[in-house]
C-alpha positions in Angstrom: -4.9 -59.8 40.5 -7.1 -62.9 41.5 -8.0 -64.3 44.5 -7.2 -68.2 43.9 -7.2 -69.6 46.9 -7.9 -69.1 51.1 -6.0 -70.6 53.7 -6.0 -71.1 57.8 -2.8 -70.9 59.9 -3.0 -73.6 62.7 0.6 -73.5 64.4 3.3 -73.3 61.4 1.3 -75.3 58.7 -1.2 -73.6 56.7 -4.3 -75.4 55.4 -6.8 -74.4 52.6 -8.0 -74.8 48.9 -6.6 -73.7 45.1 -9.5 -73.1 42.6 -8.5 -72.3 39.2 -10.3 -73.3 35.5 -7.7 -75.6 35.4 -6.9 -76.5 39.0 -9.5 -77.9 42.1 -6.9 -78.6 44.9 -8.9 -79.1 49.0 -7.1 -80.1 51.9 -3.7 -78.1 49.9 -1.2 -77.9 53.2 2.0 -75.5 53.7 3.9 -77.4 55.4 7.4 -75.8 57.0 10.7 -77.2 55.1 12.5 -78.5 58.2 14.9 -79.9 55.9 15.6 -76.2 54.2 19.1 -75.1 54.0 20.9 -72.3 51.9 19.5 -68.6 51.6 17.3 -69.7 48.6 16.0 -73.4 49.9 12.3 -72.6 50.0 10.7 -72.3 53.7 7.5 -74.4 53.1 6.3 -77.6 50.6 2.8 -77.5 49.4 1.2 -80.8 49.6 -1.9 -82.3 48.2 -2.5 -85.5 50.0 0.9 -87.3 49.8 1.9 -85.4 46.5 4.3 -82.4 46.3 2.9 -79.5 44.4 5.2 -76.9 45.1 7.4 -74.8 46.9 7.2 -71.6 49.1 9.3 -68.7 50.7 8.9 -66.6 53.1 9.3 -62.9 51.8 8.7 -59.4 53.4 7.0 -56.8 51.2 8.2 -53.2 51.0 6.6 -52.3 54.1 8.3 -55.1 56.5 4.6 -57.2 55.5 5.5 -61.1 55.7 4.3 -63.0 53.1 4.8 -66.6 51.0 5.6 -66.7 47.5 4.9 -70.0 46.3 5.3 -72.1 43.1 2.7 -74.3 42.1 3.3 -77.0 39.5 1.8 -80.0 38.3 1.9 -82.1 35.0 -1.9 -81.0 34.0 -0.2 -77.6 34.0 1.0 -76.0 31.0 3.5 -73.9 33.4 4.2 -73.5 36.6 1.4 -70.6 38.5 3.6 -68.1 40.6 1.5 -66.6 43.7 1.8 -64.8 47.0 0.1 -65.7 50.3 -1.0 -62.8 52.2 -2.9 -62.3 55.7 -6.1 -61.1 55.1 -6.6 -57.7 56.9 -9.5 -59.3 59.1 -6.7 -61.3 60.5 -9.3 -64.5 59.8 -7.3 -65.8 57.2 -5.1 -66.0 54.3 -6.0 -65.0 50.7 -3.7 -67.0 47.4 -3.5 -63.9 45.3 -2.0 -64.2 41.7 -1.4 -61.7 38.7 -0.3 -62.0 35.7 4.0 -61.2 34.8 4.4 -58.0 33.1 5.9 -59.5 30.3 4.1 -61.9 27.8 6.0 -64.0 25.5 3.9 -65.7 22.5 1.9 -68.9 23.1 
């Protein structure tokens, strides 16, 4: 797992930074989906400026832990990155952790 980016919570929107080799994102904002509806509408947008980069939902781990699983996509990317927002356990912030999938398929 890698650390790829840390957030602040002021209110409902979260505000913070993506750094990746192939992604720099400041100023990235979670911003709630007020517009969401259905079971699987995501609960949050993730804006750079005026663009859209993505999608998140609000999950809840094993452990009744609430956390957002967002998708990040842009045309630079060669695929969309798949990450999970978590609480840091200072309570100070939030840590953008990714891993890798289990399964690889060929390049």
């Amino acid at each position: 797992m890698a650390t790829i980016g840390t957030f602040k919570k002021t209110g409902t929107e979260y505000t913070g930074e993506i750094f990746t080799l192939s992604l720099q994102a400041k100023g990235v904002r979670l911003v709630p989906d007020l517009r969401a509806s259905g079971e699987n509408a995501p609960s949050h947008r993730v804006l750079v400026g005026r663009a859209e980069i993505g999608a998140a939902w609000t999950k809840k781990s094993n452990e009744g832990r609430e956390y957002l699983g967002l998708k990040l996509d842009d045309p630079g990317l060669k695929a969309p990155i798949y990450a999970n927002l978590f609480d840091d356990e200072d309570g100070e912030g939030y840590s953008l952790i990714w891993s890798r999938p289990n399964t690889r398929r060929g390049d």
